[in-house]
C-alpha positions, 0 to 999 in steps of 0.5 A: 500500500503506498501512503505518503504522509503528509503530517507526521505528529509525535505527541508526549501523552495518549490523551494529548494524542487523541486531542490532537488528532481530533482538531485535524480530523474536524480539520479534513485530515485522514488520522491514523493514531499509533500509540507507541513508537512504530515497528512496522509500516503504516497499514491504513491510507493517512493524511496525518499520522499521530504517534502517541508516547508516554513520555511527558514525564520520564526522563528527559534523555528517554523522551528523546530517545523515544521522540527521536525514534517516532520522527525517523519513522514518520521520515521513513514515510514520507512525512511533510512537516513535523508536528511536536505536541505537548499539553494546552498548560504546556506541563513541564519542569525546568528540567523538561521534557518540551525545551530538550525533545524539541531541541533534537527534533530542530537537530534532527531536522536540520532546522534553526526555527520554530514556535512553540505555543500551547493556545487553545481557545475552544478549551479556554487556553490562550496565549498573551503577552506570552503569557498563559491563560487557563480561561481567565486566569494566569497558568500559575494561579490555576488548579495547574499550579498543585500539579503533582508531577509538573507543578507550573508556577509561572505563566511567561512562557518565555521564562519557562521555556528558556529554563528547559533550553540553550536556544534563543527563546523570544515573543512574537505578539499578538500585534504581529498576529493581527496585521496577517500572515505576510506580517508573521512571516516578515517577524519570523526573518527579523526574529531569526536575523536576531539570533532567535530560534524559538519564537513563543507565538500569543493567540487568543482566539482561533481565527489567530491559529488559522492565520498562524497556521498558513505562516508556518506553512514552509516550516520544518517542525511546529511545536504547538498544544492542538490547537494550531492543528485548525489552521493547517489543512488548506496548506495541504489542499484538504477540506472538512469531510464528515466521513473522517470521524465516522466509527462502527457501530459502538458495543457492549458496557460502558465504564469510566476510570478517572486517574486524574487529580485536576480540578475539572476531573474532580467536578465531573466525579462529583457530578457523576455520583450527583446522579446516583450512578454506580462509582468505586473510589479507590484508597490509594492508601494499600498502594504506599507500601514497597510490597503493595498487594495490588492484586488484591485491589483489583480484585476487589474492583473487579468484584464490585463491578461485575454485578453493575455492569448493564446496557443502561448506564456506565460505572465510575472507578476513581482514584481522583482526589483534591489537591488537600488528599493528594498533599496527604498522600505525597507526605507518605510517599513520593508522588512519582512513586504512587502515581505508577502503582495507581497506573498499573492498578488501572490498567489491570481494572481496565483488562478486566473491565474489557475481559467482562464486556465493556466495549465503551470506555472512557478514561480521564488522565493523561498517565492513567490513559497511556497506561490502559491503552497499553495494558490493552495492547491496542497499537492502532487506533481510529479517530471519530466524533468529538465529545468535547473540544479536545476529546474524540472517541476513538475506535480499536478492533484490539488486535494486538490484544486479541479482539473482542467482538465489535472492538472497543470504543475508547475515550482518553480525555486529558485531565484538565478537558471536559465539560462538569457533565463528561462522563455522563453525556459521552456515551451519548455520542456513539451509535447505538450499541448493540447487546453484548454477552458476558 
């Protein structure tokens, strides 16, 4: 099968992958998503590939590996232009990972230039001033600022990203924005004439990202959350299509497991049980001890959702807390420590979740999300309707899992999206499900 691609995309987190396919596919992009570094060929006819890895927070030196190793495939295949994507609060620490993986992807690709700007408006992130905005307030005042991994206690990206990298790091502002893209382009030449090879780009409505979009049109690599992803189709000759988010026919249970400790997370548990709907909150208290009995936790899980699991409504398994409980447990053990266990506890809840019938799942967190879809084995995935900005479903026959009948329909929403009533409402945008047998 011959497919030239014509955006290759490696994003650094499962749901900023989905996230990020979702705007292209509503774009006009054909998207295939491949959740890990490839090691075979492109099995589907794609615009645009997105390589999903799980490397926001581990070692700088590994995400540049793992990067390094999706970017030479996505060259095997012909790819166009590069697309590094990170998170919409453009989580790091001075240590990384954005400033070093974006770094080597410039080395890589022989380039001296790029922007980097997480804005995203549909979601309430915007860039001013080259600072950022989580809706109306400053990044280092919202409910990012308690982060337990990457805690973001100042919004000048200029300052943030300069930390993280030996490259000039300079503001191209919204006045620029406002005069048009040939403006951009003339600040891109002076910016680069100046010895600057990063520009952070303000935006703060979309119709920024679409002229952005046509500017960045020659550029090698982009580095950007998903939002510049709406601006980049006509560079390609590509229009919206309503077949490109189509799915099968969705099957089987549904279930929900939250992983995720932010604020918009902990509004749509509490929500949920508003409803009077069926919901297992995890202690993550067991899972502090070097030898802790996960098994045990699980089964316990797995026994109370047996019994719950119907075609009417979905179950809710958290280990979601606020930021009081999460300072409680990180008193008692380190938080990347905790935060492993409670990913490999939830992906076996979800191995046997999909082992009982489940065919509809959604999963909130960017950690917890890569850590199911690689308890499932799903490497390949279909991008369908968006639930919310920023939040598709999806779709696996589970092949590399062993398939279940009808496959999987699968949500993988980042902690910080989502309207209060997500989890009750995302079922509601599949086809209706057929009935699935234990």
């Amino acid at each position: 099968m011959t497919n030239t691609i014509l955006l290759g995309c490696i994003a650094d987190d499962f749901t900023g992958a989905t996230d990020l396919a979702n705007n292209l596919v509503r774009a006009g992009f054909r998207v295939s998503q491949i959740n890990g570094v490839p090691t075979k060929p492109l099995s589907v006819q794609a615009d645009a590939v997105v390589i999903a890895l799980k490397s926001r927070t581990i070692p700088a030196g590994q995400a540049i590996e793992q990067s390094l190793a999706a970017l030479h495939w996505l060259e095997h295949h012909g790819a166009q232009q590069i697309y590094f994507k990170y998170c919409s609060t453009f989580d790091s620490t001075p240590a990384g990972n954005i400033g070093p993986v974006a770094d080597a992807l410039m080395s890589a690709l022989q380039t001296n230039f790029t922007i980097a700007t997480p804005a995203f408006p549909d979601n309430g992130r915007t860039v001013f001033k080259g600072h950022l905005f989580v809706g109306d307030q400053l990044l280092s005042d919202s409910g990012m600022r308690d982060h337990p991994l990457t805690p973001m206690r100042d919004a000048n990206l200029v300052r943030v990203l300069q930390a993280q990298t030996s490259r000039k790091v300079e503001l191209l502002d919204h006045k620029v924005i406002a005069a048009g893209a040939p403006a951009i382009l003339r600040r891109f030449a002076d910016l680069q004439a100046e010895g600057v090879q990063i520009a952070i780009v303000d935006a703060v409505t979309n119709d920024d990202l679409m002229v952005l979009g046509q500017a960045v049109k020659g550029l090698p690599l982009l580095t950007a959350g998903s939002g510049v992803a709406i601006g980049l189709a006509a560079n390609f000759g590509l229009q919206p299509s309503a077949q490109a988010s189509s799915l099968p026919n969705a099957t089987g249970y549904q279930a929900i497991v939250s992983g995720s400790c932010s604020l918009a997370s902990n509004r749509q548990v509490a929500h949920f049980k508003q409803q009077g709907l069926p919901s297992f909150a995890i202690d993550p208290t067991p899972l502090i001890p070097d030898q802790a009995d996960v098994a045990s936790l699980v089964a316990q899980i797995r026994s109370w959702a047996r019994p719950l699991l119907n075609h009417h409504r979905p179950v809710l398994i958290y280990a979601t807390t606020d930021a009081h409980g999460l300072a409680q447990l990180h008193a008692k053990c380190d938080a990347h420590r905790l935060g492993s266990r409670i990913e490999q506890l939830m992906g076996k809840v979800v191995q046997d979740l999909v082992e009982d019938g489940v065919g509809q799942l959604v999963v909130a967190g960017g950690e917890t999300s890569g850590a199911c879809v690689q308890a499932l084995a799903i490497d390949q995935m279909q991008i369908g309707p968006q639930i919310d900005p920023g939040v598709p479903w999806c779709f696996s026959s589970l092949s590399a899992a062993g398939p279940r009948p009808g496959g999987l329909h699968l949500a993988l929403k980042s902690g910080n999206f989502g309207s209060e009533d997500f989890f009750t409402k995302a079922f509601g945008g599949l086809a209706p499900k057929e009935a699935a047998s234990r």
